[in-house]
C-alpha positions as CSV (number, residue, x, y, z in Angstrom):
1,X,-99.6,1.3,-63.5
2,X,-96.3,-0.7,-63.2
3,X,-93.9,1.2,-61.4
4,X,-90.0,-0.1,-62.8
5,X,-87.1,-0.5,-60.5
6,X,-84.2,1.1,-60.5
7,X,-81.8,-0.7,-62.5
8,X,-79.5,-1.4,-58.8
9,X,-82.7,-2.8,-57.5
10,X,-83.2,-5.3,-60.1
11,X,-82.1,-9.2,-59.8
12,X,-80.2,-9.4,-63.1
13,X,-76.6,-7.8,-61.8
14,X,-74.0,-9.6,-63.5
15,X,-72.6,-12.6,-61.1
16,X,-75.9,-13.5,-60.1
17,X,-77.9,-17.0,-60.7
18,X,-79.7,-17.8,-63.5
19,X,-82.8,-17.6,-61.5
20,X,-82.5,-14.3,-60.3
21,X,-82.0,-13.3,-64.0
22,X,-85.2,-15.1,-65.1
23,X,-86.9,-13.3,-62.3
24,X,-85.2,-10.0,-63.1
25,X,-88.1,-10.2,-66.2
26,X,-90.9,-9.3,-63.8
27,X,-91.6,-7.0,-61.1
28,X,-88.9,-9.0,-59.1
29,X,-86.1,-6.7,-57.0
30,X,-83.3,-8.0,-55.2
31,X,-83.8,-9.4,-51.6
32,X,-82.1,-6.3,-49.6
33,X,-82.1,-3.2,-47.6
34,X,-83.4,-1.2,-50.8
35,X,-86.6,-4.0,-51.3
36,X,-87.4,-3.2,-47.3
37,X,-86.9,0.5,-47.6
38,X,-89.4,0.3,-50.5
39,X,-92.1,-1.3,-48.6
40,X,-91.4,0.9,-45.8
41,X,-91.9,4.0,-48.1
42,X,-94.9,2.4,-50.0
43,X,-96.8,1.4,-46.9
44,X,-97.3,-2.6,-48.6
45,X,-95.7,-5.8,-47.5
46,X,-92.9,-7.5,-49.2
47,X,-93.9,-10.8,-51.5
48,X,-90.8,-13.2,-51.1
49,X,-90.0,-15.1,-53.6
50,X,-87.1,-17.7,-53.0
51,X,-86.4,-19.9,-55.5
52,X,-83.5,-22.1,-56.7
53,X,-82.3,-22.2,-60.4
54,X,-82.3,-25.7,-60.5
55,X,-86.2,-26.0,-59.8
56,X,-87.9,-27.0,-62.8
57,X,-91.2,-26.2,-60.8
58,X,-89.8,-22.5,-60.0
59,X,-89.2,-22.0,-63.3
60,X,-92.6,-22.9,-64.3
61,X,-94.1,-20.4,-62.0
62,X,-91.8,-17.8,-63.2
63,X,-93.1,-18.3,-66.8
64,X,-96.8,-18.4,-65.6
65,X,-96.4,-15.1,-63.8
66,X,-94.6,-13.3,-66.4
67,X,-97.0,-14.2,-69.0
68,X,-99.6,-12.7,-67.3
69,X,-99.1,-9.3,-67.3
70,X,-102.3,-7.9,-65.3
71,X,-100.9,-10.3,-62.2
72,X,-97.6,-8.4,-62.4
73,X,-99.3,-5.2,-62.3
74,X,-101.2,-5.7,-59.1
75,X,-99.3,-8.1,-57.9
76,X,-96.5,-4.8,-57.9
77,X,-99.3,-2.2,-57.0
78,X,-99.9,-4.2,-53.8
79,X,-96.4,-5.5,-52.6
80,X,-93.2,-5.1,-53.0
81,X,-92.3,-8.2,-55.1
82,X,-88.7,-9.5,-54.0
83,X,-87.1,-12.6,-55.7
84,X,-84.1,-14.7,-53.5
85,X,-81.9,-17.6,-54.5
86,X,-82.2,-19.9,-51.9
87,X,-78.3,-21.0,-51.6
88,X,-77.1,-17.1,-52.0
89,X,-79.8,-16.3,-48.4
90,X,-79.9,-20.1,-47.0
91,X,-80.9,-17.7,-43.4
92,X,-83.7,-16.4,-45.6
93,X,-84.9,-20.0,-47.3
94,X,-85.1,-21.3,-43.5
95,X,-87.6,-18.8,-42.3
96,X,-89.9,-19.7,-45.3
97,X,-89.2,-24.0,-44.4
């Protein structure tokens, strides 16, 4: 069963990038403190997702993964799925480089 967000936890917050938006359609929260304290809570890992909304490629992933709703679901039973623009956490997009 697909556990929501909260709506503070979710991507799509006005002023934010068109990717995070698109990505704000799935399982995706918002890199952050709240994202880690989820895991934490949970007992699963984070799944980083850093894109950038100028990626024709990350878009195409996007639309795979959202149109497959059994991958969302386990995808969020098992991780904590966090979505990233890569110029808003450049600190972030390094570590995964």
């Amino acid at each position: 069963m697909r556990r929501e967000p909260a709506s503070d936890q979710r991507p799509a917050a006005s002023g934010q990038h068109p990717f995070a938006i698109h990505a704000a359609r799935g399982p995706w929260r918002s890199w952050g403190a709240s994202a880690i304290d989820e895991a934490l809570r949970r007992d699963v890992p984070l799944a980083v997702l850093i894109g950038d909304a100028l990626d024709a490629w990350t878009a195409q992933w996007l639309n795979a993964i959202h149109a497959d709703a059994e991958f969302c679901a386990l995808l969020d039973a098992a991780f904590v799925p966090v979505a990233a623009e890569r110029s808003d956490h450049p600190g972030l997009a390094a570590l995964a480089q």
